[in-house]
C-alpha positions in Angstrom: 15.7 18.7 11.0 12.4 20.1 9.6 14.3 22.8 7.5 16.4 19.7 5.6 13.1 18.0 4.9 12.0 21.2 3.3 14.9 21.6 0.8 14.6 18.0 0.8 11.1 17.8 -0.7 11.6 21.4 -2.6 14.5 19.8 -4.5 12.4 16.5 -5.3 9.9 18.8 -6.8 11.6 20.2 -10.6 13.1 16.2 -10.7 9.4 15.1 -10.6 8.2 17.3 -13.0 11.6 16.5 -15.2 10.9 12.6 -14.9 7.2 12.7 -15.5 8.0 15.0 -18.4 10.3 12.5 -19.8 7.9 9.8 -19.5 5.1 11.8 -20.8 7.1 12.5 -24.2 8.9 9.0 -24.8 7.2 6.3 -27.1 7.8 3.6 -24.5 4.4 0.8 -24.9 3.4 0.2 -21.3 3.7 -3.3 -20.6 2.0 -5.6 -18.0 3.4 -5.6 -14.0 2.5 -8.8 -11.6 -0.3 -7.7 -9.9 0.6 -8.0 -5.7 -2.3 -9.3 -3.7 -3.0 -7.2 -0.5 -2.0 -10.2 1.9 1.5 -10.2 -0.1 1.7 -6.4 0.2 1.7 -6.9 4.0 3.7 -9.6 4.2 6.2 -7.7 2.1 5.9 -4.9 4.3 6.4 -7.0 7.6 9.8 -8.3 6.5 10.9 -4.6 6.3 9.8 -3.9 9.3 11.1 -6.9 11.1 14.7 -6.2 9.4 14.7 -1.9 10.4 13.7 -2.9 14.0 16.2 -5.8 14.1 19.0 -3.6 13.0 17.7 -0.5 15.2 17.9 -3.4 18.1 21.1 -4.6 17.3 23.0 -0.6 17.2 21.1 0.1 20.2 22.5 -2.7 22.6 26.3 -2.1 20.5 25.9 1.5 22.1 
């Protein structure tokens, strides 16, 4: 396991300095996001939560 999360994050590594390269060079204006208050943030992050453990619930009483 550890040794697939180490090719894992060494192949990550050129992509991210392809992608930020790519960015870095382009002529793209930034434009305004929606900012995300901290209370939706949570929330947000809750739901996902609530929807890995319900599907980690439901496989574990299928097996």
């Amino acid at each position: 396991m550890m040794e697939f999360l180490v090719k894992k994050i060494l192949l990550s590594i050129p992509a991210t300095f392809v992608t930020t390269a790519a960015f870095a060079q382009s002529k793209l204006i930034p434009t305004a996001v929606p900012e995300i208050s901290a209370l939706e943030g949570t929330a947000a992050v809750a739901a996902l939560a609530a929807i890995v453990l319900f599907a980690w619930e439901r496989n574990r009483r299928a097996a």
